[in-house]
N, C-alpha and C positions, 0 to 999 in steps of 0.2 A: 440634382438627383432625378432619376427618370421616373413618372407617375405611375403607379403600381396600378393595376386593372386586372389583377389577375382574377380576383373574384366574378368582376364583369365579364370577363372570356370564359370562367367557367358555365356563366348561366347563358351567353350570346349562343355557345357550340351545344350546349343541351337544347336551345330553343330550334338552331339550324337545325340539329340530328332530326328532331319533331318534324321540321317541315322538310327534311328530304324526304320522308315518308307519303309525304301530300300530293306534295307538285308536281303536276305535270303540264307540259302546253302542245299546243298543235305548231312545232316547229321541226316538220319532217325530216327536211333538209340537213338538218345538225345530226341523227339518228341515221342520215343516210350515206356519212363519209367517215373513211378510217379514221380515226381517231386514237391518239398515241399523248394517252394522259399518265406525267411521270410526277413523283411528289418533291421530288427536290427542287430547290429555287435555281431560278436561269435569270442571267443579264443580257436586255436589250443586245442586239446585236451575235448574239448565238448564233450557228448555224446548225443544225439537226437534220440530220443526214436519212432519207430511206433508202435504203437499197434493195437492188434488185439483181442477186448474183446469179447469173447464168453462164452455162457454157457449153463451147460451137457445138456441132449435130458427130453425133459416134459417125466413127471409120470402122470397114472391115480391115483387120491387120492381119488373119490369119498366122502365116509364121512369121511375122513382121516385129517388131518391140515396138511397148509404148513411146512415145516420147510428151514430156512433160513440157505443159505450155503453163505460159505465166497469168494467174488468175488478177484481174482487173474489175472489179464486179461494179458495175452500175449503179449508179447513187444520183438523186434530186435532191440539192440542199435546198431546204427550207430555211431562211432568216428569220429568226426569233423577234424580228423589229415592229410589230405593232403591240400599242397598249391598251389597254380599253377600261374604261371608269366611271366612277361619280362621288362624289361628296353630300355630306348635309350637317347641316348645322342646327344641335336640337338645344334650347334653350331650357334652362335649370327650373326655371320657372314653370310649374304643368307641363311642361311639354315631354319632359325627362323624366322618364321615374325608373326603368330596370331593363336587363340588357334584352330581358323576355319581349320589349315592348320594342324594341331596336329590331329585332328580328320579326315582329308580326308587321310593323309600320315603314320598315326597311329594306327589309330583305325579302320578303314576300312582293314587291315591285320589282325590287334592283335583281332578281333572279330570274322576271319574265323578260325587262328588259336586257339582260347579256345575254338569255337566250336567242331573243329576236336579233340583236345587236350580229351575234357570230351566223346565227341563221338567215339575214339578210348577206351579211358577206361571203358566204357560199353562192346565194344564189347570182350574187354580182358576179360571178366566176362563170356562170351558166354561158357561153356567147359561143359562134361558130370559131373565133378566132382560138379561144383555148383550146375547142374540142373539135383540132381539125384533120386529126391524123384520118375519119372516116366522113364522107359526103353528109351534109343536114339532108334529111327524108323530108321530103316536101309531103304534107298529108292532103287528103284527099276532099277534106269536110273541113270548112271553118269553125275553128273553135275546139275541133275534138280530135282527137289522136284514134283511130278505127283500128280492128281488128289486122286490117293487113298492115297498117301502118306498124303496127307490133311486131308482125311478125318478119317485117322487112328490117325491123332493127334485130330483133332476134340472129335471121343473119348476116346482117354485119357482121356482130359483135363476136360471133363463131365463126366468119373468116380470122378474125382478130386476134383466135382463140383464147377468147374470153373463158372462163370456168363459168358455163352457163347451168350445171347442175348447181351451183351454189345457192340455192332456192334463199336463204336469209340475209345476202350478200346482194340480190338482184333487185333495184327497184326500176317503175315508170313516174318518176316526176313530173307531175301537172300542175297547170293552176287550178283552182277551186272549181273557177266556171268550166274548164275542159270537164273535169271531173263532174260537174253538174250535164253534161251531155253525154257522157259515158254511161251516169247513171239511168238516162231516157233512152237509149241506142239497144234494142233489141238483141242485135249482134252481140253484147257484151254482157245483157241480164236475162234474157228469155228463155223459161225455164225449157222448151224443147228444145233449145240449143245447148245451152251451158249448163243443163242439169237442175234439180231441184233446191239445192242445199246452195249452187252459188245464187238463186234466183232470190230464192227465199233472205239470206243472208244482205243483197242487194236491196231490196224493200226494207227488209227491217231495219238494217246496221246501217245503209247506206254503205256497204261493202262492195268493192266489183271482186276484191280476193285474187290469188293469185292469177297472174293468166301466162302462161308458156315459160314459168318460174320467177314470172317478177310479181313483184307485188306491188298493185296502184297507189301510187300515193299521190294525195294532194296538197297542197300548200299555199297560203295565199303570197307570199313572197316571190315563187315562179316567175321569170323576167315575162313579160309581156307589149308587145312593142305596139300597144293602143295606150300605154301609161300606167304610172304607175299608182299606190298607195300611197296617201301622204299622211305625217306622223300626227299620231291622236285622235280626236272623234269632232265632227264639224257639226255644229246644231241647225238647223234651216226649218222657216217657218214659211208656209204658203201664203203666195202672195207676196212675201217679201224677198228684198235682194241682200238683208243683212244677212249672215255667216258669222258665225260664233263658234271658236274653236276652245280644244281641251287638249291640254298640252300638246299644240299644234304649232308650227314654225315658216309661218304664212311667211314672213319678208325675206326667208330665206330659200324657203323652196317654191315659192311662185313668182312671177311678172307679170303685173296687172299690163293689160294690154294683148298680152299673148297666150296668156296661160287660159286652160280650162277645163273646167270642172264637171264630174258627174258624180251621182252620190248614191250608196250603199240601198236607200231606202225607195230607189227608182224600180219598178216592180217592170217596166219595159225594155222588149230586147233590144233594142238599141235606145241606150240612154239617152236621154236629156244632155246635152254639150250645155255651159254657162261658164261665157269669157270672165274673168276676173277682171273686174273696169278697176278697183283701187284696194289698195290696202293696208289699213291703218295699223297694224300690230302684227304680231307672231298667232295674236288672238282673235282678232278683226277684221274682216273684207267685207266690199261690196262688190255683186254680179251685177253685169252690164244689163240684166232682167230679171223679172222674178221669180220666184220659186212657183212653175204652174202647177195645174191640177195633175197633168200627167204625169208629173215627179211626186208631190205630195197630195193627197186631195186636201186636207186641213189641215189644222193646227202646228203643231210644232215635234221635231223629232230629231233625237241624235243618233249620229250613222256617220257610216266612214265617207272617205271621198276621194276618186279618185284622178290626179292629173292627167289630163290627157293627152298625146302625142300629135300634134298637124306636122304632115309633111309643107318644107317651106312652100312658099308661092301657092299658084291655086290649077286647077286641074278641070279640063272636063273631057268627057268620053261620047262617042258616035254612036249608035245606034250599028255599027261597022265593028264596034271595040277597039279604036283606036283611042289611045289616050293622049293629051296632050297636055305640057305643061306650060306655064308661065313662069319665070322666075323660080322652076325648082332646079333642083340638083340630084336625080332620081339615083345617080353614079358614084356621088361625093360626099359632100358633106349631111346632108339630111335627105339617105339613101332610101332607094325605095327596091327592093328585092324580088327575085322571081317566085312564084308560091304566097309572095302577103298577100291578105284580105284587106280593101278599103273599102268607105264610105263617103259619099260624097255630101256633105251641107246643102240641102237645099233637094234633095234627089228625089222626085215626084211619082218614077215610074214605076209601075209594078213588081210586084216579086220581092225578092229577098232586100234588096238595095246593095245588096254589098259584092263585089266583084275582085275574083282573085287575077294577077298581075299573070302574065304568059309570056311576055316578052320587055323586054327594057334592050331597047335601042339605042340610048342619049340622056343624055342629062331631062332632057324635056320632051320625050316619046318614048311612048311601048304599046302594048297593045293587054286589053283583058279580057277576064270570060265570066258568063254570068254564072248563077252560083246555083239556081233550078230552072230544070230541063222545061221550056217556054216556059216559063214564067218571070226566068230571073235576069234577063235581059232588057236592057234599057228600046224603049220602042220610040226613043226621043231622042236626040242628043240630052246632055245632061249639062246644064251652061255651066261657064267658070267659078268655081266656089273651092272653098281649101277643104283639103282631103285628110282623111284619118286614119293613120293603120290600124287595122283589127286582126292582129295577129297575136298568137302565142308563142313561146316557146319551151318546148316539154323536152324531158331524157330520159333514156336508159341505160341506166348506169350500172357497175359494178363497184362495191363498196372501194373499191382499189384506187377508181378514179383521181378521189381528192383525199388530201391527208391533209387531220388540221390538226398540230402539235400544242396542247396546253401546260405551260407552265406559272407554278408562283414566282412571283416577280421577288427579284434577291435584295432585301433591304443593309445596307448598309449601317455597318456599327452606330456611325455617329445619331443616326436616325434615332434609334433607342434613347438616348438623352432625352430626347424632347417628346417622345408618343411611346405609348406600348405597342409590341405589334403581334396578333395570332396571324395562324390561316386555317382557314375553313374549305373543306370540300363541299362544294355543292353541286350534287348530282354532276359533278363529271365538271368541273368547273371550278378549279384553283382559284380560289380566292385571297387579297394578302387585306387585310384589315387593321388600319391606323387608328386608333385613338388618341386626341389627347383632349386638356380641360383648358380654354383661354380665360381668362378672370377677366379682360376686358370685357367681356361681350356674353360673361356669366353661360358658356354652352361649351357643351360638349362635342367637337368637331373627330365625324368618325368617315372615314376615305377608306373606298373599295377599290381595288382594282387588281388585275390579273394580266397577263400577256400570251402572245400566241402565233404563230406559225401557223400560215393556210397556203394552201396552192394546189392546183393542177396536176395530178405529178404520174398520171398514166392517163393521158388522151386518148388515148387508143379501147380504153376502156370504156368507153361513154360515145353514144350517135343521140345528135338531137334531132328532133320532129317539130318541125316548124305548120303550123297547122291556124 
């Protein structure tokens, strides 16, 4: 006989209903693509169709008859084939007392996590390769997406014909730090340019508001090709090389040896690099140095961290801006692009240090250019040491871009035998929720999980800004 729970889903969905009311997170990205959330269960392997019925361009016929053509209307199947979840197991003993507590100690996590979860796989979708129906705008300033960089997407996207009056439909997707130079850039906040209310609304809100109908948004998920965010919050004390993470997955997403690290709490524009020399755990590393005063000046602090990107082999550049590589692969496998911004390890000369790419000749030559008018040119060569992209990459998009299809995942009859099963809407997020009680192990085992369709499915609608 199947374990009755009904009582428990009654008070699980009154506590959910409570916290749809509460939560919200900074995951722009999920807020910024169609989204096509239906309430009926779907099986793995669905297909879900959008379409896009159009037809050819009117004729003059004057005294002419119509003639009837065969309508074919254009469709991108979405496959219903990813799953995404987690489990826990709460034990009888204090740890379990009511379903109210299941949703404050459960579901108030497992709700930021599928948020981040679908909001990171969006932004993995961000690349030139998907969004290649229009040229990447090479931007003009490291690190920041400028006014005209805006408005050279602007028209793209109206050769495209994009519906650019869609004012709540238009975003510019950045990462946080573009977004922290947007928010210093004159051009963007000054109130004799931009008016009082966007100036004012910028200081206060940290707003830039809309600009040429998009609206700026940031996001710290944004691809970035100086590295990424890694999962959890890493603790680092001065003076020392130990690293202590919180729910972080060291043996999985780093190699000691190669990998390395910058962290959250580094208050310099160009971070602190620190090679990962070993790693004892998911929980545990040592850097190949310690934690100096420029990264922390004392004690101890947790802060994110983030992996960093070296292009292979090692690089140095002329005083001429020639560049030259060792052992890289500028063209292939660990490419180096026209428009990136690098850094050189070890780079002494004045100025900015960081030099965007002008030419890529070969796997191992190109040529760069410094980044401020005399000052940001090397007046040295710059000896052979491994290099770093400092690049971003930002969109502007139309909500049309990406469709991501959520469905409750369709449990079958026999499953009921052995668990009870509800589902819960949460904010926009089909959820399918298993219960059941093991008496071996005295706990009550309760399994979240939902399914979902994402993809690309109007290129044409999106130009990125590589900056």
């Amino acid at each position: 006989m199947a374990n009755n729970f009904a009582a428990f889903f009654e008070t699980l969905v009154a506590g959910a209903d409570e916290y749809n009311k509460a939560k919200v997170g900074r995951t722009a990205l999920l807020d910024a693509v169609y989204k096509d959330v239906k309430p009926e269960a779907a099986r793995i392997g669905k297909t879900v169709d959008v379409y896009f019925p159009d037809v050819g361009p009117l004729q003059a016929i004057n005294n002419g008859i119509l003639t009837g053509t065969s309508v074919n209307p254009n469709y991108i199947p979405l496959v219903f084939q990813t799953r995404a979840g987690a489990a826990l197991q709460f034990q009888d003993f204090e740890q379990w007392q009511t379903a109210v507590d299941l949703a404050q100690k459960f579901f108030d996590p497992l709700y930021k996590r599928a948020r981040e979860y679908l909001n990171g796989q969006i932004a993995a979708l961000i690349t030139p390769a998907n969004f290649n129906a229009n040229a990447t705008i090479v931007g003009a300033t490291q690190g920041e997406v400028g006014v005209n960089d805006q408005l050279n997407a602007w028209g793209v996207l109206a050769d495209q014909k994009v519906p650019l009056e869609d004012r709540d439909k238009l975003r510019l997707m950045v990462h946080n730090q573009v977004y922290r130079k947007m928010l210093g850039d004159s051009a963007w906040v000054q109130e004799s340019l931009v008016s009082a209310a966007i100036a004012f609304e910028a200081r206060q809100q940290a707003d830039v508001g809309h600009a040429f109908n998009f609206q700026v948004v940031w996001d710290q998920q944004m691809p970035t090709s100086s590295g990424t965010i890694i999962y959890g919050q890493t603790t680092v004390t001065y003076n020392s090389a130990v690293v202590t993470g919180l729910n972080t997955q060291f043996t999985t997403q780093l190699t000691a040896g190669t990998s390395y690290l910058t962290f959250g709490c580094d208050g310099q524009t160009a971070k602190t690099q620190y090679l990962v020399s070993s790693i004892q755990s998911d929980t545990s590393l040592t850097l190949g140095s310690v934690i100096s005063a420029a990264t922390l000046a004392s004690g101890s602090v947790t802060t994110s961290a983030r992996m960093i990107t070296q292009l292979a082999g090692t690089v140095s550049i002329t005083n001429a801006g020639v560049i030259t590589g060792t052992n890289t692969f500028f063209q292939t496998t660990s490419p180096l692009l026209v428009g990136q911004w690098i850094s050189i390890a070890g780079d002494t000369n004045p100025g900015s240090r960081i030099y965007q790419v002008a030419t890529i000749t070969s796997a191992t030559a190109g040529t760069v250019v410094g980044t401020a008018a005399g000052t940001g040119w090397p007046t040295n060569t710059i000896s052979t040491a491994a290099a770093t992209v400092q690049s971003y990459t930002n969109l502007a998009l139309h909500e049309y871009a990406i469709a991501l299809a959520l469905r409750p995942i369709a449990t079958p009859e026999e499953a009921r035998n052995v668990v009870d099963v509800s589902y819960i809407d949460l904010m926009g997020i089909p959820l399918r929720v298993m219960v059941s009680y093991v008496h071996i192990y005295q706990a009550l085992f309760v399994t979240v999980d939902f399914g979902y369709a994402l993809g690309v499915i109007r290129p044409d609608f999106g130009v990125i800004i590589q900056s």
